[in-house]
C-alpha positions as CSV (number, residue, x, y, z in Angstrom):
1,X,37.6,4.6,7.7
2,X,34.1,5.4,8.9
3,X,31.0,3.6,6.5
4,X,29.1,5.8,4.6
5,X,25.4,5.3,5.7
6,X,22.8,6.5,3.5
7,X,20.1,9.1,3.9
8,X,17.0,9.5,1.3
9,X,14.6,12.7,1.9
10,X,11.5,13.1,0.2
11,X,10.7,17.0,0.5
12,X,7.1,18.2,0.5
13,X,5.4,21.8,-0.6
14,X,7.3,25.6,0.4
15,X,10.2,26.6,-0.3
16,X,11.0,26.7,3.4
17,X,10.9,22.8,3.9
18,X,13.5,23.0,1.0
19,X,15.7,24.5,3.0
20,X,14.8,22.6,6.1
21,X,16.0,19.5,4.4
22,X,19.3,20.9,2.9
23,X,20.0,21.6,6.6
24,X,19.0,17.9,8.2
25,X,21.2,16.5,5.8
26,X,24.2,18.8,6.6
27,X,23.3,18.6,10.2
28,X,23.7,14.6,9.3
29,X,26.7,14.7,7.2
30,X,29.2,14.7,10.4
31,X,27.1,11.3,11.1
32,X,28.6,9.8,8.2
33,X,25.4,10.2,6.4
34,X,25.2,11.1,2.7
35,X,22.4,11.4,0.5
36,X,20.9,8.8,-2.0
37,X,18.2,8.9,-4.7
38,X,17.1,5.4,-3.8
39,X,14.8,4.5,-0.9
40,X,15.7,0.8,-1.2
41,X,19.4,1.7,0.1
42,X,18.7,4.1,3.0
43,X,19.7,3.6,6.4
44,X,17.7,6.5,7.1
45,X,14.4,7.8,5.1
46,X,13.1,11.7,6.4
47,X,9.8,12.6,4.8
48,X,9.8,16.4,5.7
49,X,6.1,17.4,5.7
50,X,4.2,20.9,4.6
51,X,0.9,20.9,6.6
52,X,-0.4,23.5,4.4
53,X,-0.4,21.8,0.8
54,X,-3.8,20.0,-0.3
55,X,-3.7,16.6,0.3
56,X,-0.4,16.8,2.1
57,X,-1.4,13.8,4.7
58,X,-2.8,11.9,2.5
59,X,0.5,11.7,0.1
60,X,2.6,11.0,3.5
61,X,0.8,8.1,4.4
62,X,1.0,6.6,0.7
63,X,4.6,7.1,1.0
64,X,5.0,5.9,3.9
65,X,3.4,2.8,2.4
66,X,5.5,2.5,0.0
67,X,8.9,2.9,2.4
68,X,7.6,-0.2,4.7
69,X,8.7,-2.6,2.1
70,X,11.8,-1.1,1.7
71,X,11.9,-1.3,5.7
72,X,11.0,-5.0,6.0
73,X,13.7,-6.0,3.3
74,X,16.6,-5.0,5.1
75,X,15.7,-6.1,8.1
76,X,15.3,-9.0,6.5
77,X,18.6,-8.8,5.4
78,X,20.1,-8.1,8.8
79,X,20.2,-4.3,8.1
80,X,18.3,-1.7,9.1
81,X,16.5,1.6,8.1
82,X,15.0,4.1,10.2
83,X,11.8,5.8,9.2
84,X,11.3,9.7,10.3
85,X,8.6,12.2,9.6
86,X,9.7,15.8,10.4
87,X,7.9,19.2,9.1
88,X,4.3,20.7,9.8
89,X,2.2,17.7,9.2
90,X,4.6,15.5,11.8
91,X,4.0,18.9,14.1
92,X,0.4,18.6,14.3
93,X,-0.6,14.9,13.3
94,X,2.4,13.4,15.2
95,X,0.1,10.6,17.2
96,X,-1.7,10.1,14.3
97,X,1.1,9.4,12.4
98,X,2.4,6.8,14.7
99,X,-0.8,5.4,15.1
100,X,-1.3,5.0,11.2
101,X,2.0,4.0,10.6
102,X,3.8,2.3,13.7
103,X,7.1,1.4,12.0
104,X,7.9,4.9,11.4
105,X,10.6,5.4,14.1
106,X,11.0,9.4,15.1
107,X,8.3,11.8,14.2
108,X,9.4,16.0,14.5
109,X,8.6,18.9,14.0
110,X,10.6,21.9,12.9
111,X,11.9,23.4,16.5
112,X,13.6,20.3,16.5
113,X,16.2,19.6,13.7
114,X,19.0,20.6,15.7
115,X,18.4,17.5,18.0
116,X,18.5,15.3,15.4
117,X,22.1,13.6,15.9
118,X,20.5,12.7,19.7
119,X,16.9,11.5,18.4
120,X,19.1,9.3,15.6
121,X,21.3,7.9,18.0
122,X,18.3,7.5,20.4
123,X,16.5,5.8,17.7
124,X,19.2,3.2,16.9
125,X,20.4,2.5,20.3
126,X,16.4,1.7,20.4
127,X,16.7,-0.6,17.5
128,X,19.7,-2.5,18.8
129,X,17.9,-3.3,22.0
130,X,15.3,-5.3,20.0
């Protein structure tokens, strides 16, 4: 029996990005992902951006923050967690928020979301060469 792995999104602004993340997490369901409530347990963490909302950087990089932790606890632990920013603000800030934030792992925008079986796999084939 496949392991359930965990998947926590935090959803900012329209009603669009709503929808967006209903349908990463069903595009992630035949991954054997399922969604949580609590950051601390996900093997993957999506912060799915709106551009367009006052402030809307600003509240990403504060989460993004607060995930690290989270990050640096199960690695500790000999697990992992993958960070990923998707939406608008991933769309237009992408370097930035790689530059801010290096341990986030995929950044995308919204043309993107049916690769995201490929960039997970990418992104954890990455982490095991490490």
């Amino acid at each position: 029996m496949k392991m359930k792995k965990q998947l926590y999104i935090k959803t900012y602004g329209c009603q669009m990005n709503v929808y967006d993340s209903n349908r990463m997490a069903d595009i992630l369901s035949p991954l054997g992902f399922e969604a949580t409530e609590d950051l601390s347990t996900a093997d993957l963490a999506i912060y799915n951006t709106c551009h367009i909302r006052e402030k809307a950087s600003e509240k990403l990089y504060s989460d993004l923050g607060r995930v690290k932790p989270h990050k640096i606890k199960r690695v500790a632990k000999g697990e992992d967690m993958l960070i990923a920013v998707a939406g608008c603000t991933a769309q237009a800030e992408g370097a930035e928020v790689m530059r801010r934030a290096p341990y986030v792992d995929m950044v995308f925008g919204p043309q993107s979301y049916q690769d995201l079986p490929e960039m997970v796999a990418r992104a954890m084939r990455a982490k095991e060469k490490r």
